[in-house]
Structures are given as C-alpha cells and as structure tokens.
C-alpha positions as CSV (number, residue, x, y, z in Angstrom):
1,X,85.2,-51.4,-54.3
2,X,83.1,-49.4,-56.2
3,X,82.6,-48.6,-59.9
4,X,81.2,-45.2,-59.4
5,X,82.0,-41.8,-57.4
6,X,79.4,-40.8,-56.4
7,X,75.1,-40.9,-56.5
8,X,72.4,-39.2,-55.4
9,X,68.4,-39.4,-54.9
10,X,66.0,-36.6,-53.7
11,X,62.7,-38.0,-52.0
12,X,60.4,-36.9,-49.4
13,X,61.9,-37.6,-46.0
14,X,59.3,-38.2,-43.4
15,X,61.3,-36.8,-40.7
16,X,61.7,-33.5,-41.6
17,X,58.2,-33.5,-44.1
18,X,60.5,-32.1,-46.8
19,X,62.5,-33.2,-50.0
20,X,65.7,-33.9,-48.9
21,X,68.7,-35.1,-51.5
22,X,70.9,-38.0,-49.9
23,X,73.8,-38.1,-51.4
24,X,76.6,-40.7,-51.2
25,X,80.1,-40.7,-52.3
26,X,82.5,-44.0,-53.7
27,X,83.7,-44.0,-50.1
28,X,80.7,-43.9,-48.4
29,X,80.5,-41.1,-46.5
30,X,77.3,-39.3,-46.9
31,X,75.8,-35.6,-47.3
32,X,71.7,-34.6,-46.6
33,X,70.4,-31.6,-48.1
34,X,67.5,-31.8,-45.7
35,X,70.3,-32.6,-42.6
36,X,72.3,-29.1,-43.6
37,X,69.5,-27.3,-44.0
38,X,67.5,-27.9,-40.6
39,X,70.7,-28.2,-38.2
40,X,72.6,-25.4,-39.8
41,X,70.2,-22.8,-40.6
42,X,68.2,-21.6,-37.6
43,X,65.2,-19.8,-39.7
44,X,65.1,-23.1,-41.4
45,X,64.9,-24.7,-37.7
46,X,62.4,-22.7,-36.5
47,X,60.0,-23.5,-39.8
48,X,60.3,-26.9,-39.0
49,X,59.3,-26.1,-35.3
50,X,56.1,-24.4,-36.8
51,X,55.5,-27.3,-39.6
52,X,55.5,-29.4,-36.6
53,X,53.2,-27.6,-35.4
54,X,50.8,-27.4,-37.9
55,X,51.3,-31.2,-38.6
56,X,50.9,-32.0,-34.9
57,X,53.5,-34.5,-34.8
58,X,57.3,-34.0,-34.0
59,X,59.2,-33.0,-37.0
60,X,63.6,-33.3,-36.9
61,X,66.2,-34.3,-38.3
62,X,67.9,-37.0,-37.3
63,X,71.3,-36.6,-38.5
64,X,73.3,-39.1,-39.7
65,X,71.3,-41.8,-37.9
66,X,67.9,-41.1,-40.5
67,X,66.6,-44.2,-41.5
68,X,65.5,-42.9,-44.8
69,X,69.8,-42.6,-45.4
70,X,70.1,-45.8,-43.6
71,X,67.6,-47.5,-46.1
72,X,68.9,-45.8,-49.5
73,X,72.8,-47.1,-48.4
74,X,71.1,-50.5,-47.7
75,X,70.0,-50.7,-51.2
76,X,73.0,-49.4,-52.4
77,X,75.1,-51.7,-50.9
78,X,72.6,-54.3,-52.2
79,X,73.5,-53.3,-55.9
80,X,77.2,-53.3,-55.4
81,X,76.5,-57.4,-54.2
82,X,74.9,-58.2,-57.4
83,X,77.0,-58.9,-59.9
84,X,76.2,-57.2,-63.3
85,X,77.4,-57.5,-66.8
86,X,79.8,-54.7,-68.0
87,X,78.4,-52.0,-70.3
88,X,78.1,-53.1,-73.9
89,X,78.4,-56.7,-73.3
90,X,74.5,-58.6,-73.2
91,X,73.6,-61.6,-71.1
C-alpha cells in the first residue's frame, strides 16, 4: 500500500506534442490533462488535427494506453519497491 494519495508530473508528451500533467492517485487510477483535453474538447481536437499537420506526422492521444503514463506508473511502482527510511530518521 501506499504512503501517499496522490502525485502528479507535467512533461511534454510526444503523442499529442503538448504538456500534458499525468496524474495518479494512492489507488492507482490515473487522470491526463493532455487525454481530457484532446478527446473531450473538439476545438482542441481539431488543433491537434492541424498541429499534425504542420508537424507532418500523426498526432493523438492514446488514452489510457499512452506509454508516457505507462512509463511514469512504471517508475512509480519502482519507488514504492524500494524500501526507504522514514522521515527524520538517517541511514
């Protein structure tokens, strides 16, 4: 179990060639700044069509199945297996 509720990181995500803020709760279950935005919001959508565009490569959001959340729950889950001495207390 985990010792925290929840954390968050904004980076550039090279699917949708945005910032994009993963963030991930105690329980695991994960919201995308960059995933609400482009699936919900069809201006936001059609920009992304037009970045695309501009970029000359596909641009979309992958939902859920992103490997830039994939890889930040990775290393999460990394942290959470090494074991690490409580505040206050040194090695």
């Amino acid at each position: 179990m985990t010792d925290w509720q929840v954390t968050a990181v904004t980076l550039k995500c090279p699917g949708i060639a945005d910032e994009a803020t993963v963030i991930v709760k105690s329980d695991w279950t994960v919201t995308c700044t960059g995933m609400t935005k482009y699936t919900k919001d069809r201006a936001a959508s059609l920009d992304l069509v037009k970045r695309s565009m501009q970029y000359r490569r596909s641009l979309e959001c992958k939902g859920l199945n992103c490997p830039t959340i994939t890889a930040y729950i990775e290393k999460l889950k990394l942290e959470e297996a090494i074991p690490t001495a409580p505040a206050g207390e040194s090695k």
